[in-house]
N, C-alpha and C positions, 0 to 999 in steps of 0.2 A: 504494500500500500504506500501511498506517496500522504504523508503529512505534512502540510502546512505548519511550521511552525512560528510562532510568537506574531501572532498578527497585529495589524494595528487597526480596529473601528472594524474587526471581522474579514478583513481583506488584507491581500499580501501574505506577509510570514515567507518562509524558508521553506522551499520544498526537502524533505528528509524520506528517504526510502525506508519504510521500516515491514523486517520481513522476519516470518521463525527461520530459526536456525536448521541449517542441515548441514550435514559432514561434507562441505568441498573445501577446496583450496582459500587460501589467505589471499591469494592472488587473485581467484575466481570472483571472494567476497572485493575485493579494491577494485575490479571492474564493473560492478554495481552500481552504484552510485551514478555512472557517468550514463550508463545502458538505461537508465530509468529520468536520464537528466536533472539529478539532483548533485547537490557537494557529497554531502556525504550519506550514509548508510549505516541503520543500526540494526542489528542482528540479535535477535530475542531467541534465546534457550529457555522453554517454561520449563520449570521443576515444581513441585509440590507445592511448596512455599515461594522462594524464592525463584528469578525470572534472572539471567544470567546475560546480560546484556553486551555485546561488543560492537565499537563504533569503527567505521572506516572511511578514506577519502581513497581517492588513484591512488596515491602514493604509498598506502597501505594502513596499520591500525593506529588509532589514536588510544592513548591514556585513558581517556573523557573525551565527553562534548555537551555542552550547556541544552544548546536547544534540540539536540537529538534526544538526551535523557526527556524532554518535555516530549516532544513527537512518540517516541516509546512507552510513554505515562499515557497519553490521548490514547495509545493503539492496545493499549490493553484493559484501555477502561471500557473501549467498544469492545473489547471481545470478551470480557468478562461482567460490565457495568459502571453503565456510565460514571459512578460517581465514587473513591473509594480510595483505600490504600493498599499499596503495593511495595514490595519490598523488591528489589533490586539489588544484583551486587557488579559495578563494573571494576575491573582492574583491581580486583579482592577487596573492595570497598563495599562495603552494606552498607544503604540505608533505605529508607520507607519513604517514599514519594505519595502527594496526594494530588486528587482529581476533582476539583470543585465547579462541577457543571465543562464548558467550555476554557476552563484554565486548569493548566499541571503547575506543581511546587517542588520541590525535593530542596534537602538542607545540600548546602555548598560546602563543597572539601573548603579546608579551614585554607585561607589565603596569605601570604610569603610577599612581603615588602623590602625593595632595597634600593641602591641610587642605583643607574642603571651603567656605571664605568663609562669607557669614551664608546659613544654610540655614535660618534658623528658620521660614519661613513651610511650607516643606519636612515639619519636622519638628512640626509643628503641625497641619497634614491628614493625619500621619498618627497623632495622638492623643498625642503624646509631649511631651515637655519642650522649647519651643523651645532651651532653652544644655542638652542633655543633652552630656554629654562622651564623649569616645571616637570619634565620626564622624570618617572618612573619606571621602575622593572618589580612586575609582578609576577605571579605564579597561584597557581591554586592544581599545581600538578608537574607545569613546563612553564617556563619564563616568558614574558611578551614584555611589550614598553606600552604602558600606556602616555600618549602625547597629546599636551594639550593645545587647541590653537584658538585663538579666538574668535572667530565668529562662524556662521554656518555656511557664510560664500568662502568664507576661505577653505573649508572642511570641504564642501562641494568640487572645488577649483584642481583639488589634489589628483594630479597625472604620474603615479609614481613609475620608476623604472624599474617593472616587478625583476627583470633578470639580478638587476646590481641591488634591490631589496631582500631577492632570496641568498645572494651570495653572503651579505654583510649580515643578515639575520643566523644563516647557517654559521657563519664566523664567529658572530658573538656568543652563541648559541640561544638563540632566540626562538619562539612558537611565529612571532608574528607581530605587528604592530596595529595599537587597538588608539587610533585618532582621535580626540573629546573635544565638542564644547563642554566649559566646565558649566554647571543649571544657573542660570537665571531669572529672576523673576519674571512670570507671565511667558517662559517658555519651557519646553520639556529640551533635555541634551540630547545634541545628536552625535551620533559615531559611527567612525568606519574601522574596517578591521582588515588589515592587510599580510595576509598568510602563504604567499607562493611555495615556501618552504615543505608545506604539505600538502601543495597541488591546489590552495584554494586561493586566487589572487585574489578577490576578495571577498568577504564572508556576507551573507544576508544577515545574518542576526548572529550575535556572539553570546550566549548567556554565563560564560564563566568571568572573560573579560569584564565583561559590566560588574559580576563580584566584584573585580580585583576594584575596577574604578569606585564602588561601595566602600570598599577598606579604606581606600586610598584618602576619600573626600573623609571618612570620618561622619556621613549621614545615615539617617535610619532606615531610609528606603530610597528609591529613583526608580525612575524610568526613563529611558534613553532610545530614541527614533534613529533606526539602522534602517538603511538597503534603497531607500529613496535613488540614489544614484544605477541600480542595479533592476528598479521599478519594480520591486517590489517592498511594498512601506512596510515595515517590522518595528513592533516594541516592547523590548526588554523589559523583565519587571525584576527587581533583587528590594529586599527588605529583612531589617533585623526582627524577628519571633521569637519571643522566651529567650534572647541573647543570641541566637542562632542564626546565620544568615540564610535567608529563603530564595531562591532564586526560580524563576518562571517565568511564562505569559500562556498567552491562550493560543490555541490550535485548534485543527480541523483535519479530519479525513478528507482527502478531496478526492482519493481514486483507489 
């Protein structure tokens, strides 16, 4: 099935391939994704209790994925009910994801802040100032930079050089680069996320990175407007629950 994920006003989202698991190739599953026209591909093993979940792009398996975990939370609420808790374990991680109507939540691997070293050649493919101030290097698994820029034409404008972004990202050892307006009154943040590294130049919706940018700002909750540039509108939802950070948005089966 192809799930929409993290819509924005019931429209757009991230298509995600999300299919049961069968015994082929690591290889056979990273050409999924692309055969269904989506980034990426999550692979659901039911077991008794738990549902054994593995994520993929071309390039092959990922750690995690923010809004495939959502797409796989939607795909098993339609197949078990609609509304409800489910336990997952990805990448020997357990936890219990919920299904509230048309949105999924699951709690976020706990999130890894540091300065991000000379990233200039980084921040250089992607058209920006190599000494711009305000970058970050985050993690909630693999490293990204989150960069901030100031406004949403400048965020818009960004032509980056994915070859010399995946080279410099590979270098530093980088997931990708996750681009913010930092929120403003009377607008929601928007962001792009730029991954060649793992076959995705750039991402529709990121839901781990929006974590990391959660830790980062020090706020209780956000929501952050992805994929506009790729036409399809997506928005992130992360907020702190009981101490815990939540991270989701809403989805749909579309095929």
């Amino acid at each position: 099935m192809i799930v929409d994920a993290c819509l924005r006003d019931g429209r757009g989202g991230s298509p995600t391939l999300v299919v049961e698991d069968t015994p082929i190739a690591d290889s056979a599953r990273a050409l999924a994704p692309g055969v269904a026209g989506a980034s990426h591909a999550a692979f659901v093993a039911l077991g008794d209790e738990v549902a054994d979940v593995r994520f993929f792009t071309s390039t092959g398996e990922l750690p995690a994925c923010g809004h495939g975990t959502v797409a796989a939370l939607i795909w098993l609420a339609d197949r078990f009910g609609r509304d409800g808790v489910f336990t997952l374990r990805v990448s020997g991680r357990m936890f219990q994801g919920r299904v509230e109507g048309d949105r999924a939540w699951f709690p976020q691997a706990p999130v890894a802040l540091r300065e991000p070293g000379d990233v200039s050649a980084v921040l250089g493919a992607l058209g920006l100032d190599p000494e711009l101030p305000g970058v970050r290097a985050a993690s909630t698994g693999r490293w990204r930079l989150l960069i901030p820029v100031d406004s949403r034409g400048r965020l818009d404008a960004l032509e980056p050089d994915l070859e010399a972004l995946r080279s410099a990202c590979d270098a530093a050892g980088l997931l990708g680069c996750y681009v913010y307006t930092p929120p403003a009154t009377g607008s929601r943040p928007a962001a792009r996320m730029f991954a060649p590294s793992i076959g995705v130049p750039e991402d529709i919706a990121n839901v781990n990175s929006t974590s990391c940018l959660l830790a980062a700002l020090g706020v209780p909750e956000i929501s952050v407007d992805m994929g506009d540039r790729l036409g399809h509108p997506a928005t992130v939802l992360v907020r702190l629950s009981d101490g815990r950070l939540q991270a989701g948005g809403a989805a749909r089966i579309r095929i």
